[in-house]
C-alpha positions in Angstrom: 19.8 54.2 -28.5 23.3 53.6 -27.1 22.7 50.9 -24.9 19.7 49.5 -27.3 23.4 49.1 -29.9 25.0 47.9 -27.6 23.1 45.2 -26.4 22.7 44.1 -30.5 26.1 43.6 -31.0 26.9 41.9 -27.9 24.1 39.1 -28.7 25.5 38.8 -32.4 28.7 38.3 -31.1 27.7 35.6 -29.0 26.0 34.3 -31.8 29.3 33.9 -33.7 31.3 32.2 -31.1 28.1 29.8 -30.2 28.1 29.2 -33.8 32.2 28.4 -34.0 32.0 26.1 -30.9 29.4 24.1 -32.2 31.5 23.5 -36.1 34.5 22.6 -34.0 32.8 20.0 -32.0 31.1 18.8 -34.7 34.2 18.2 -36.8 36.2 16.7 -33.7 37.0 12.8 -33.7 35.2 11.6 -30.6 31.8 13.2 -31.6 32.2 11.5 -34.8 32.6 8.3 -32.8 29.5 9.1 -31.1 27.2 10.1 -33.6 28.6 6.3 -36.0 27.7 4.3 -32.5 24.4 6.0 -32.7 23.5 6.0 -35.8 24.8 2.1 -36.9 21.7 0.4 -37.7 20.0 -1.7 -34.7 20.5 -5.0 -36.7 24.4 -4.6 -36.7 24.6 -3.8 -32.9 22.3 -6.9 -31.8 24.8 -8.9 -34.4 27.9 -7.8 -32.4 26.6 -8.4 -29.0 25.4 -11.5 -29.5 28.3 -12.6 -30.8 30.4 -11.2 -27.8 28.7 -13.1 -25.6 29.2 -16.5 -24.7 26.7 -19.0 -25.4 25.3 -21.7 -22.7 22.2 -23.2 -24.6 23.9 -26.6 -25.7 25.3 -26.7 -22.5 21.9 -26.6 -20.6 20.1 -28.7 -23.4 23.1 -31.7 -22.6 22.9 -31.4 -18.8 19.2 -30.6 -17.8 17.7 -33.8 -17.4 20.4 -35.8 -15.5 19.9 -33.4 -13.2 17.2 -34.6 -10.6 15.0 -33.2 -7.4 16.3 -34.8 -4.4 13.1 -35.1 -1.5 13.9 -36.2 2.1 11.5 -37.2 5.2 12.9 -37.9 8.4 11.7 -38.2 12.3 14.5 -37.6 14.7 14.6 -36.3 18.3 16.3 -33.7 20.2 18.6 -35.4 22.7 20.8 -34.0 25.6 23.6 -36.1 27.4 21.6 -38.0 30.4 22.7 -40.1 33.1 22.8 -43.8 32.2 20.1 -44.4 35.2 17.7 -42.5 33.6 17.0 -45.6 30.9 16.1 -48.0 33.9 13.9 -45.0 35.9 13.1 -42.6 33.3 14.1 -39.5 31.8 13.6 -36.4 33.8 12.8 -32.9 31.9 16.1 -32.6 30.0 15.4 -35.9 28.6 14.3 -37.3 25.5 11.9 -34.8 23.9 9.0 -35.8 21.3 10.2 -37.4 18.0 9.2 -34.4 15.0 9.4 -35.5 11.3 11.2 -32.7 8.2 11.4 -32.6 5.0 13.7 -31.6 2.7 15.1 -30.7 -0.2 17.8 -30.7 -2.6 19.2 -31.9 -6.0 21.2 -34.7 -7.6 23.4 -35.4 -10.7 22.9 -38.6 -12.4 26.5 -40.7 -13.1 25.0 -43.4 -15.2 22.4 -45.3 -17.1 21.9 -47.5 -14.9 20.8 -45.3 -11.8 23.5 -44.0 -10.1 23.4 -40.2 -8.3 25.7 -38.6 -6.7 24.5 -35.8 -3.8 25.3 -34.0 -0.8 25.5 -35.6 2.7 23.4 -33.1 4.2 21.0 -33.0 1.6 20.1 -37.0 2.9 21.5 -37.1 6.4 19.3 -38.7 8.4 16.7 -39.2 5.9 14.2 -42.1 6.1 12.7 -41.9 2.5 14.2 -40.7 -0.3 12.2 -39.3 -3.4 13.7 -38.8 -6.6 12.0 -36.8 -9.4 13.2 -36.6 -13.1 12.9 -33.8 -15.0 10.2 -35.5 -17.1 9.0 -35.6 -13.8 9.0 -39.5 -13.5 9.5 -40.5 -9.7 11.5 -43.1 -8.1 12.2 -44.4 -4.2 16.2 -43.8 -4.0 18.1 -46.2 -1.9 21.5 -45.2 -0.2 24.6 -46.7 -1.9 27.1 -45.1 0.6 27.8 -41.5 2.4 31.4 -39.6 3.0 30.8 -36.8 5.5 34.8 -35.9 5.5 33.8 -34.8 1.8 29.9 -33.8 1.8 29.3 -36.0 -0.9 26.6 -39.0 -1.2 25.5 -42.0 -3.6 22.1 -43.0 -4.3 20.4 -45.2 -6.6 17.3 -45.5 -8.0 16.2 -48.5 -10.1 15.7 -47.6 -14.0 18.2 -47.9 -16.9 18.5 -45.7 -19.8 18.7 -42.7 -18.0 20.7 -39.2 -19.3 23.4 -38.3 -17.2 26.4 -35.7 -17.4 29.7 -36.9 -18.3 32.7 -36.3 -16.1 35.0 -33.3 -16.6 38.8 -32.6 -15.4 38.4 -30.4 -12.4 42.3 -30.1 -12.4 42.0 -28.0 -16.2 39.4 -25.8 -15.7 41.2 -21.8 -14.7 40.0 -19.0 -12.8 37.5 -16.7 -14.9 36.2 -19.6 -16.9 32.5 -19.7 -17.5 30.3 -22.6 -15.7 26.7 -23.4 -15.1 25.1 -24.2 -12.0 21.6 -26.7 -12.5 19.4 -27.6 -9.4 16.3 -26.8 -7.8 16.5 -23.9 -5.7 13.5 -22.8 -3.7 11.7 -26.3 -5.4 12.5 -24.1 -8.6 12.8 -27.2 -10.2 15.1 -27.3 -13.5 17.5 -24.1 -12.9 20.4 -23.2 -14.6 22.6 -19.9 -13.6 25.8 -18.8 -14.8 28.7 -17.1 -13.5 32.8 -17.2 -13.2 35.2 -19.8 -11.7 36.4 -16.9 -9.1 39.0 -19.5 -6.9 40.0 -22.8 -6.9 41.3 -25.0 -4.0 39.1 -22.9 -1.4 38.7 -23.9 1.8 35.9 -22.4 3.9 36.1 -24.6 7.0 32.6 -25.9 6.8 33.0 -29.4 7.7 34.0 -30.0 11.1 34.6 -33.9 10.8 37.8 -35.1 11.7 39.1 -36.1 8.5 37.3 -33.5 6.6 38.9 -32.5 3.2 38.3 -29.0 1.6 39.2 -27.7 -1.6 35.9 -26.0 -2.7 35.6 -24.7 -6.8 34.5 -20.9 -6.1 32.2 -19.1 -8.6 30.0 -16.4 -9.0 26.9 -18.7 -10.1 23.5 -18.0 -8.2 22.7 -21.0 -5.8 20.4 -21.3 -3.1 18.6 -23.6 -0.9 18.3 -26.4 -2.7 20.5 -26.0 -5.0 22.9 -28.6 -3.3 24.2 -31.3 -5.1 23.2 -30.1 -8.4 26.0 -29.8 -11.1 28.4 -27.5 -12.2 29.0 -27.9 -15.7 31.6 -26.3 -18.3 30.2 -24.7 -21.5 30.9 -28.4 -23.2 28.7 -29.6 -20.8 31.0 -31.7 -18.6 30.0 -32.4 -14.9 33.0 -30.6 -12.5 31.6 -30.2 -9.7 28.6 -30.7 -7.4 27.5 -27.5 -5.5 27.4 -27.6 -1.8 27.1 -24.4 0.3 27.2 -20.3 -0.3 29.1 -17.7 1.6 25.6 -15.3 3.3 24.9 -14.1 6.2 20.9 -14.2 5.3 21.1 -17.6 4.1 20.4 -16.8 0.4 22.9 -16.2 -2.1 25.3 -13.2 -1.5 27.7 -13.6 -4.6 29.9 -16.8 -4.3 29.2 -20.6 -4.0 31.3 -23.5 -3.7 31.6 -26.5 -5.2 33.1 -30.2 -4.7 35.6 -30.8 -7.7 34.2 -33.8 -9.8 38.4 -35.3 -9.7 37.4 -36.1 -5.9 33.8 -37.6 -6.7 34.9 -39.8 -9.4 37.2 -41.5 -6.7 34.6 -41.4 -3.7 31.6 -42.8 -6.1 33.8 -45.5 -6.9 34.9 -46.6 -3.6 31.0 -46.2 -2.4 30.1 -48.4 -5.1 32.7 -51.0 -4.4 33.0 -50.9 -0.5 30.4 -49.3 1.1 32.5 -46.7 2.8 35.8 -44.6 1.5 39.2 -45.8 1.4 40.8 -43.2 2.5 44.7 -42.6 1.8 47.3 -41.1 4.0 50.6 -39.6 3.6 51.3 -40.1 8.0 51.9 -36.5 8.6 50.6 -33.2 10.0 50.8 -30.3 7.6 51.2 -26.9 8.2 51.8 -23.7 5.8 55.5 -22.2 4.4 56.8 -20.2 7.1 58.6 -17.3 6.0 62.0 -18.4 7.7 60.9 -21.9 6.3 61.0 -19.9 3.0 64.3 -17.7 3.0 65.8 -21.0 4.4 65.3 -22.8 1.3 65.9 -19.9 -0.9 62.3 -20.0 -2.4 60.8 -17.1 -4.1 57.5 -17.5 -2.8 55.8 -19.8 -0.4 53.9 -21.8 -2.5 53.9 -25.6 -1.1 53.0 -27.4 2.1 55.6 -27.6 5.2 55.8 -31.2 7.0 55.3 -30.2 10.7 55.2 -33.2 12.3 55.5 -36.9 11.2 53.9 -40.4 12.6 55.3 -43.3 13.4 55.5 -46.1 11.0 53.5 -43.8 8.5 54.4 -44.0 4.8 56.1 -41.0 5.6 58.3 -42.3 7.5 59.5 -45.3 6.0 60.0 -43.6 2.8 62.4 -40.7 4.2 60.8 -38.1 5.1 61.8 -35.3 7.7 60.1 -32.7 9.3 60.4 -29.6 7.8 60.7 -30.7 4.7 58.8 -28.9 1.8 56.3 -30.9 -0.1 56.2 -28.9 -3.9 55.0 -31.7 -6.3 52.9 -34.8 -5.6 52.7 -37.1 -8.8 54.6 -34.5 -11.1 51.3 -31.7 -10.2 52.4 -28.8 -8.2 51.3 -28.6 -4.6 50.8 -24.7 -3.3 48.4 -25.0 -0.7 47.4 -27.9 2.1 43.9 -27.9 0.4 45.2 -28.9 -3.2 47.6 -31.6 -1.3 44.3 -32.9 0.2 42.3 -33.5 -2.9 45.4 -34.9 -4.9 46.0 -37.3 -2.2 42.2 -37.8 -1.8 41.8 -39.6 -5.3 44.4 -42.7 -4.2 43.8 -45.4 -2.0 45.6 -47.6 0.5 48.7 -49.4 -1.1 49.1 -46.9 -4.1 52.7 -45.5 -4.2 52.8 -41.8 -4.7 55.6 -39.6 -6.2 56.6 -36.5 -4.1 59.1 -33.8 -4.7 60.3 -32.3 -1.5 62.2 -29.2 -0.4 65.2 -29.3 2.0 67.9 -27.6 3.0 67.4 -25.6 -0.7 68.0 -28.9 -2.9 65.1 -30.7 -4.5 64.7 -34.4 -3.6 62.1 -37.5 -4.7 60.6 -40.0 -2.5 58.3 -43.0 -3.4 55.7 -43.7 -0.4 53.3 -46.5 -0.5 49.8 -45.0 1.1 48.1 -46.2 4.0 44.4 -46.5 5.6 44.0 -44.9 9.3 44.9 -48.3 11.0 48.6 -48.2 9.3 48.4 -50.9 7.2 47.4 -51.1 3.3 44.2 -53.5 3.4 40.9 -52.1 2.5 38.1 -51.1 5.0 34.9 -52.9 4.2 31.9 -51.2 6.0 29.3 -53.3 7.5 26.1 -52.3 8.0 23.8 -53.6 11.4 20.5 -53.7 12.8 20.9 -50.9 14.0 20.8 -49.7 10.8 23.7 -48.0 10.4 27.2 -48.7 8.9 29.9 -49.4 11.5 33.9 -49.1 10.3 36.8 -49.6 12.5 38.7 -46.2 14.4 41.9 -45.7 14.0 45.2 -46.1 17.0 45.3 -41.8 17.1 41.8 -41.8 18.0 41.8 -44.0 20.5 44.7 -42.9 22.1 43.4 -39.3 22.0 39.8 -40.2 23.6 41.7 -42.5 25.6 39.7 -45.7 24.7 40.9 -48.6 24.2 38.1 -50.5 21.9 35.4 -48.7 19.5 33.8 -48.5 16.1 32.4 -45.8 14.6 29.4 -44.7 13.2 30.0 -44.1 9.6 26.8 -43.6 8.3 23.0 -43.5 9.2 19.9 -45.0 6.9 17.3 -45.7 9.4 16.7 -47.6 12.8 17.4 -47.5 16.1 20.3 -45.2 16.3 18.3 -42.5 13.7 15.3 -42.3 16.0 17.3 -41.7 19.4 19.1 -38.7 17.4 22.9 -40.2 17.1 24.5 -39.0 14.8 27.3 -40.0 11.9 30.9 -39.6 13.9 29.7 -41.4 16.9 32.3 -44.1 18.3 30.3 -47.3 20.1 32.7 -48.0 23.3 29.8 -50.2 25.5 26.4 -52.7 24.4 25.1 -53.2 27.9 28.7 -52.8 29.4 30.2 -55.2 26.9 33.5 -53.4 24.8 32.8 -54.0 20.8 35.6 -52.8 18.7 33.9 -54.2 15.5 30.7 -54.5 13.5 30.5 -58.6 14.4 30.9 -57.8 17.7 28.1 -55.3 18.1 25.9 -57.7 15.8 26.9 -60.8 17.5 25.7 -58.8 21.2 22.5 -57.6 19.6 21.4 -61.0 17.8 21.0 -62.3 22.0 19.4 -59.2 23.0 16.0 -58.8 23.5 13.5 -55.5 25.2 16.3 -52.6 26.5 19.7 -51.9 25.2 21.9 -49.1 26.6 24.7 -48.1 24.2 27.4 -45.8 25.5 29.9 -44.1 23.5 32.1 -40.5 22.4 31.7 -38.2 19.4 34.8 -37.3 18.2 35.2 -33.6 20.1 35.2 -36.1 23.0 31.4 -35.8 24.2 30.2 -39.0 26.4 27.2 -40.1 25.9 24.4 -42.5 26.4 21.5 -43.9 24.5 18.8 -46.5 25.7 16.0 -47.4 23.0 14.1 -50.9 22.5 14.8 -54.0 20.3 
């Protein structure tokens, strides 16, 4: 009877502090908050979700349709470097293989009414035909305008008026952790639109390995994928400011960043494609290199944002405007200069015989210079590319290039449509040196030598890392 007491009075006990615990919890402030989240009608909390969010619909609605589907077909052939007597006796097993055909794929952004597209390189390098499919799927044949491997970007046109396309943006005003839309046609997916974050801007990922090359990717967190390239990326207002080129993966599908050409480059390069066929590219005459840290604490800088002059040319603009090395370049054109990538794209969007305004660094005191730009060749005309039967577009090379392949005469390829050179497999970057043993060191020349040839033609030449090689075909 003891225990049985005992036992009842230990149980009613723990009733009473059960029964405590729970009144205390239930008159404490965060289960209140808890039981008003849970209890506020489903109406209210759809309301302020909604409302949190931001809201892309007019954004897609505006850009959609000037965004196209780009399709390629090509025939090339694998090539290896061959001895220039196998043209006359034939090619022995590491010769020329069998021509194969691909197709691609990729998007486009249309620039105007009147036709205009702007794309990657890669998504029409060495293309043949070129297929361009509206949204409303209406199809066109798209005809190359011009093509800037140093920037992966390429114009096209197809002929039709009154077509949508997206209004240009400021790529300069647009700040890290802003929303964007990405539209293409990954995976033929045609008509896709992702969003995501500006994560960095000025990035450069070291993905174009042409000479002149110019990096200064937009980063986000938007999905792309194959075949996503050129396809826009668009601000919530629906302005184009960029054109989406590659993805950091290691499976070749998206891993959680793309990159984007900023649309304050492509308004320039569209242009100059337009008007001349080829890029007029600006330089400064120097060779750039990061702040040091003694460079730094030598000029009493708090950080080491800005660009160090490492080296300087002769009879560049640099140096007939003043310029030293190791000076510190900190503003060109009153916009502040913190890496070599931003220096690139602000000098990327001027042309030969513009004057630029930089603000230099030395010896801890600020100083102004004026320079007045030139091309590669040192002077301020424009280069006019000119295309051949060859069908390709042939440009001038510059004195450093010659001098460092040790040539004395060339042209280089600048871009490839279709022909002769496309089937033997050359590719854009490929300098001309010999026609049958005759120099050329322009276009006329190598169409002035080819208007008199007639069966075999044996063209000799470098690519830019300084590769001989040889190509035979027929006329």
């Amino acid at each position: 009877m003891k225990k049985s007491l005992g036992t009842i009075a230990i149980a009613i006990a723990g009733g009473i502090v059960a029964l405590g615990s729970y009144k205390l919890l239930e008159n404490s402030p965060q289960e209140k908050i808890v039981r008003e989240i849970v209890s506020m009608p489903s109406q209210q909390v759809a309301h302020t979700s909604a409302t949190s969010l931001p809201s892309f619909v007019q954004a897609s609605k505006s850009s959609i349709n000037a965004v196209v589907h780009i399709k390629t077909i090509g025939q090339g052939q694998v090539k290896q470097q061959m001895d220039p007597f196998n043209f006359f006796f034939g090619p022995g097993d590491q010769g020329i293989q069998p021509k194969r055909e691909f197709e691609g794929s990729g998007s486009g952004v249309i620039l105007s009414s009147d036709g205009y597209i702007v794309t990657n390189n890669h998504v029409i390098k060495g293309a043949n035909q070129i297929e361009v499919v509206l949204n409303d799927r209406r199809t066109y044949k798209g005809a190359i305008v011009g093509k800037d491997p140093n920037t992966d970007i390429a114009l096209i046109k197809i002929d039709e008026g009154n077509l949508p396309f997206i209004p240009m943006g400021n790529s300069d005003a647009i700040s890290v952790g802003e929303w964007v839309l990405a539209i293409g046609n990954p995976f033929n997916l045609t008509s896709t639109v992702t969003a995501g974050i500006v994560s960095a801007k000025g990035r450069n990922i070291n993905i174009l390995q042409n000479q002149f090359a110019i990096e200064s990717f937009i980063q986000t967190d938007a999905a792309v994928n194959p075949g996503n390239s050129g396809g826009a990326l668009v601000t919530q207002n629906g302005e184009l400011i960029g054109i989406n080129t590659a993805i950091a993966s290691t499976t070749g599908a998206f891993a959680g960043y793309s990159f984007a050409v900023p649309v304050n480059m492509i308004r320039k390069i569209t242009d100059d494609l337009k008007s001349f066929g080829t890029v007029q590219r600006a330089f400064i005459g120097i060779k750039i290199a990061e702040v040091s840290e003694s460079a730094a604490e030598e000029n009493g800088m708090e950080d080491r944002n800005g660009v160090m002059v490492a080296a300087i040319a002769d009879n560049g603009a640099a140096a007939e405007a003043g310029l030293k090395e190791g000076d510190i370049i900190t503003h060109i054109e009153n916009v502040k200069v913190n890496t070599i990538p931003k220096l690139q794209e602000i000098v990327s969007g001027f042309r030969p015989g513009d004057k630029l305004g930089v603000k230099i660094l030395r010896e801890g005191k600020l100083e102004e210079f004026s320079l007045t730009l030139k091309n590669k060749n040192g002077n301020t005309a424009m280069i006019k590319a000119e295309a051949t039967v060859l069908g390709a577009t042939l440009a001038e090379i510059d004195d450093e290039t010659k001098k460092r392949l040790n040539i004395e005469e060339g042209v280089i390829v600048e871009s490839i449509s279709s022909g002769a050179l496309m089937n033997q497999g050359i590719k854009s970057g490929f300098i001309i040196t010999k026609i049958d043993n005759e120099e050329v060191d322009s276009a006329k020349e190598v169409e002035s030598i080819l208007s008199t040839k007639k069966g075999g033609v044996l063209i000799e030449g470098y690519y830019t890392n300084g590769t001989k090689a040889f190509y035979g075909f027929g006329l």
